[in-house]
N, C-alpha and C positions, 0 to 999 in steps of 0.2 A: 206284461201285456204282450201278447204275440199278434206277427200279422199273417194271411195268406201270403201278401208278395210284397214288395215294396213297391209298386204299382197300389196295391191297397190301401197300404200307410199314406201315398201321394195323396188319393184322392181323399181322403181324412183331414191332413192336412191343408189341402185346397179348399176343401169346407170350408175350414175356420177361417181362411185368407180370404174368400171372396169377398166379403161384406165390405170390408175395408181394404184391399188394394185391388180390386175387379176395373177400376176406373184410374186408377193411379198410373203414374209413368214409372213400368216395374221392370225388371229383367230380372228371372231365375237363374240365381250359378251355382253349378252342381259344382261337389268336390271330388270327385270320381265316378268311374263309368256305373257303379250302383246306384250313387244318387242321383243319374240322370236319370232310371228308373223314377224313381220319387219325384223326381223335380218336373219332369214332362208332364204331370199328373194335373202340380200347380201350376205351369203355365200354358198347359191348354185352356184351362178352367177360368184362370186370370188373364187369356187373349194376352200373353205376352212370349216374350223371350226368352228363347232359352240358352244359355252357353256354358263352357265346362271350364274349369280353373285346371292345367295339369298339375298334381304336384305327386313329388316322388319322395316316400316317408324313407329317412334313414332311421336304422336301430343300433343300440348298443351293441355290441357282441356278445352272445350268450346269455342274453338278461330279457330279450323280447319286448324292451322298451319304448319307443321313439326319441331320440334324441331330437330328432327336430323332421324339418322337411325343405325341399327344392320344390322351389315355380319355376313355372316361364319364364319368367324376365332375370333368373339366375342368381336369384336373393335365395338366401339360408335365411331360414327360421328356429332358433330354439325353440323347443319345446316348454308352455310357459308355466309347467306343473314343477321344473326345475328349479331349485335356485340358482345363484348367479354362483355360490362354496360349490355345488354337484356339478355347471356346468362346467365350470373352471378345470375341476377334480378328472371328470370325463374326456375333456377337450385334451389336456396335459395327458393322460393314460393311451390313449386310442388316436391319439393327432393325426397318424398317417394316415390308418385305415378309414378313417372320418373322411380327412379331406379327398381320397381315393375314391371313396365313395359318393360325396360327393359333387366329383369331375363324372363319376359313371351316371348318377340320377342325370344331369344336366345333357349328357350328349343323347339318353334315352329319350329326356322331353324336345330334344330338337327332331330327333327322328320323325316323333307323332307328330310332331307343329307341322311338318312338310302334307299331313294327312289332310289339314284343316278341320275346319267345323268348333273352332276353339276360340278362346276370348279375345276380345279387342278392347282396349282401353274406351274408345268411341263408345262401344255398346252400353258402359257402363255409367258414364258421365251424366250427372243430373239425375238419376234416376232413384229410384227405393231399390234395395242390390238386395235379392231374397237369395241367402247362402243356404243350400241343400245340400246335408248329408243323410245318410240313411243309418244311421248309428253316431254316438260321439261316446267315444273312450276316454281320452284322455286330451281330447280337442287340439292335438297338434296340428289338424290342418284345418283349421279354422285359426291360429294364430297365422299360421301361414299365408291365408285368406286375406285376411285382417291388415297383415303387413302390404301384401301386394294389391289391395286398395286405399292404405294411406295418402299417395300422391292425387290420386283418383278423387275428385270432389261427386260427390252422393248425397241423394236427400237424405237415407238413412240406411241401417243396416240392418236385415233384420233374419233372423238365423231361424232355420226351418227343420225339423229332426222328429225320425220315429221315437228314438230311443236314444237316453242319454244318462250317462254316471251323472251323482249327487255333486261328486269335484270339478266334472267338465261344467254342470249348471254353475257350479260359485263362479266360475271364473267366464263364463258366457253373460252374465249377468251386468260384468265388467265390462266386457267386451263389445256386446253386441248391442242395439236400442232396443230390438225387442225380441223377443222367444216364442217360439210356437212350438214345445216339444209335448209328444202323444204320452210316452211314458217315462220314469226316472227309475232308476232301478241302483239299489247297494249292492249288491253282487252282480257287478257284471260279466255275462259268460259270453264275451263277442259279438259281434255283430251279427252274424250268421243263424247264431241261437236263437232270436227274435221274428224268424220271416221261414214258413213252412216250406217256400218255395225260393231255393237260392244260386238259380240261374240267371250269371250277371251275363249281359250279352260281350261280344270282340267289341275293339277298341274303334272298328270297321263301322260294326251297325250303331254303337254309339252315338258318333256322327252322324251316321245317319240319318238319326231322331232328334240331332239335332239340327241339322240344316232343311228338316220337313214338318218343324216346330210347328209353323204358320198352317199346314194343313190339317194338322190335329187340332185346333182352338173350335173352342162348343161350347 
């Protein structure tokens, strides 16, 4: 399934959300500045909230994989397509450049944090937490998600996606309370591959759209 934009995939999305969370006490959180694309879509549509989770994917070396990812509040995330023999195997091989890397994702997200327009524990509290990505690979950063709303009590969780691997679904199924994904695809060819138009906006107007949430709602 292909979309025009992920503004398109949004409002498809939003479709299928209004009926049942149009009245509910919801906040949209995007997982990066693309699926604040998507995610703006569903909460103008759902008269709610919108805010951004940063997180910074680290990879293997030379493999293109994600080993896991960095949020805001400075938690590591494995990556939960690994096991506990691979992560071990990986952690012991790559130890320096890992944690090098890291201390690098962490002083990146403090950079942006000073920009604003990003999550606050407050925003999220009691609410139904709609996790927006605009593709899911291999779902590291929705474990990541996942982890950095643990402490965080919510009504529910509920994971919002264009497009998503057969593997990220087994393990969202686990994860998440509910799913609202447009397509599932076995060969997956990127995120990119899926959307005709793949102009993400700066990190700048991001923000933007997000702190001008409330004048987009219709």
């Amino acid at each position: 399934m292909y979309f025009e934009s992920r503004s398109q995939a949004g409002s498809i999305l939003a479709q299928q959300l209004f009926d049942k969370y149009r009245y509910e006490d919801s906040v949209v959180l995007a997982l990066s500045d693309g699926a604040v694309l998507v995610g703006e879509q569903i909460a103008a549509r759902l008269h709610c909230m919108l805010t951004m989770l940063l997180i910074e994917d680290i990879e293997i070396p030379g493999e293109s994989l994600s080993f896991g990812g960095v949020s805001q509040n400075g938690g590591f995330t494995y990556n939960g397509m690994f096991s506990a023999g691979e992560i071990e195997a990986y952690t012991s091989e790559f130890h320096g450049y890992l944690n090098e890397k890291r201390r690098e994702a962490f002083q990146k997200i403090n950079r942006l944090l000073s920009d604003g327009g990003v999550i606050s524990n407050d925003m999220l509290r009691d609410r139904v937490v709609i996790l927006v990505v605009d593709g899911v690979d291999n779902g590291a950063s929705i474990d990541v998600a996942m982890d950095f709303l643990k402490p965080i009590r919510t009504q529910k969780v509920v994971v919002a996606a264009p497009v998503a691997t057969v593997p990220a679904i087994d393990k969202l199924h686990v994860l998440a309370d509910e799913l609202h994904v447009l397509d599932v695809e076995e060969n997956f060819m990127g995120v990119n591959h899926y959307y005709e138009n793949n102009d993400i906006p700066s990190h700048e107007d991001t923000i933007a759209k997000i702190n001008q949430m409330i004048l987009n709602w219709r």
